[in-house]
C-alpha positions as CSV (number, residue, x, y, z in Angstrom):
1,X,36.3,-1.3,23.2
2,X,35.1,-3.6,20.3
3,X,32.5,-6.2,21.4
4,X,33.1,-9.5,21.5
5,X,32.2,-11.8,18.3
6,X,30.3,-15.4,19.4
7,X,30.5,-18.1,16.8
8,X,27.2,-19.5,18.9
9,X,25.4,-15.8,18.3
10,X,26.5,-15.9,14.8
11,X,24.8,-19.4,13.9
12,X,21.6,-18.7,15.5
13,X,21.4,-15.3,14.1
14,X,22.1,-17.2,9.9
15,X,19.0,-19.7,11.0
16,X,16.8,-16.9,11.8
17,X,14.6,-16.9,8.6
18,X,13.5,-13.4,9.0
19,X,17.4,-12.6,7.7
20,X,16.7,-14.1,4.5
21,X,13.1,-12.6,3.8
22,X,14.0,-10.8,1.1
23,X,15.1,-12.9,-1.2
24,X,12.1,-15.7,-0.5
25,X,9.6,-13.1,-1.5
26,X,11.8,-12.7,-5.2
27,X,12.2,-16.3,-5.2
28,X,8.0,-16.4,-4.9
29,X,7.4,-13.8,-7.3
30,X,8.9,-16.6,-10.1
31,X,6.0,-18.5,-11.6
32,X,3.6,-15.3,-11.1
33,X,0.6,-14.7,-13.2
34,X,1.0,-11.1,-14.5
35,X,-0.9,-8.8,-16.5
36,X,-0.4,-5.2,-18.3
37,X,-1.2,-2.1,-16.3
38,X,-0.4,-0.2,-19.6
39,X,-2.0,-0.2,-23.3
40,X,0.0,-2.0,-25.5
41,X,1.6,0.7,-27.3
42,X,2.9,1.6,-24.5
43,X,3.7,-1.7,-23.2
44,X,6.0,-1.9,-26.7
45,X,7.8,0.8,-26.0
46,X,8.6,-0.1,-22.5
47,X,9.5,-4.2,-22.8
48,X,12.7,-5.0,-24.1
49,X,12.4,-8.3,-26.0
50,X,14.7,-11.3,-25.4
51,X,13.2,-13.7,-27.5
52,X,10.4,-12.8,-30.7
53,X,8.8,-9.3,-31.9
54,X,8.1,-6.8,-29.6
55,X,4.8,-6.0,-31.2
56,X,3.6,-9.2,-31.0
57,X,4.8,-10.0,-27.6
58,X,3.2,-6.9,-26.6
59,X,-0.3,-8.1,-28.0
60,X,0.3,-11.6,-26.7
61,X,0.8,-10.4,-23.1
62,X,-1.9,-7.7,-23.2
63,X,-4.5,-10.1,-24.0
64,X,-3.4,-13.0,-22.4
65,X,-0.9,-12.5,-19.3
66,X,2.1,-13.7,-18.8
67,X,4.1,-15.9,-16.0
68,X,7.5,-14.1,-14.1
69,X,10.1,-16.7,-15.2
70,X,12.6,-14.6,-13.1
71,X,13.6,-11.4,-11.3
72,X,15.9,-9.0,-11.1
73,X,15.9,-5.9,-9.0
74,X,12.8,-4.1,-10.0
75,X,12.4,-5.7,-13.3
76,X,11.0,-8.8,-14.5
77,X,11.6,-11.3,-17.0
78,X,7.9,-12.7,-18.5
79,X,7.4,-15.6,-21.0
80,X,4.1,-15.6,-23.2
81,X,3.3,-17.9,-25.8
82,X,5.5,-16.1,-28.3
83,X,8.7,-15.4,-26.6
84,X,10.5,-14.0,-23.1
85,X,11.1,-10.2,-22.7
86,X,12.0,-7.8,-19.8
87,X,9.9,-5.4,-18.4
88,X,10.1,-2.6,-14.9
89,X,8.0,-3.8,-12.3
90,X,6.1,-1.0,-12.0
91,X,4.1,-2.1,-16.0
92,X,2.7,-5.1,-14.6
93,X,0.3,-6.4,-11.7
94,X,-1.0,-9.7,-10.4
95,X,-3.6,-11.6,-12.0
């Protein structure tokens, strides 16, 4: 015997916040000040650049930070002065 479906239960259940959790704590993480938990010649190794050098984004965000301008599973895209470039999650921490 299948259960029965309730609009009703379905429209309180899509206004309980707690569904939709998730994806406010991604939307959060956007505008994050970030740091290096690596050096940077490993943090060059690791970022993959979408915009400038790689060497001197890596310099750039090792001495200066860098702001989450978005996310994407468990990696992040982070814009310094001299360009945007991807990096894991896992590379970075909170300022």
């Amino acid at each position: 015997m299948r259960p029965n479906f309730s609009l009703d239960d379905f429209k309180k259940w899509m206004k309980d916040p707690k569904h939709f959790s998730l994806e406010r704590k991604i939307k959060a993480l956007e505008g994050t000040l970030i740091e290096s938990k690596i050096s940077i010649k490993k943090l060059s190794e690791k970022m993959i650049s979408e915009e400038g050098d790689a060497n001197i984004l890596s310099k750039d965000f090792f001495n200066n930070g860098g702001i989450i301008n978005e996310v994407n599973d468990n990696n992040f895209l982070v814009k310094v002065d001299s360009g945007l470039f991807h990096i894991a999650r896992k590379y970075v921490k909170k300022m």
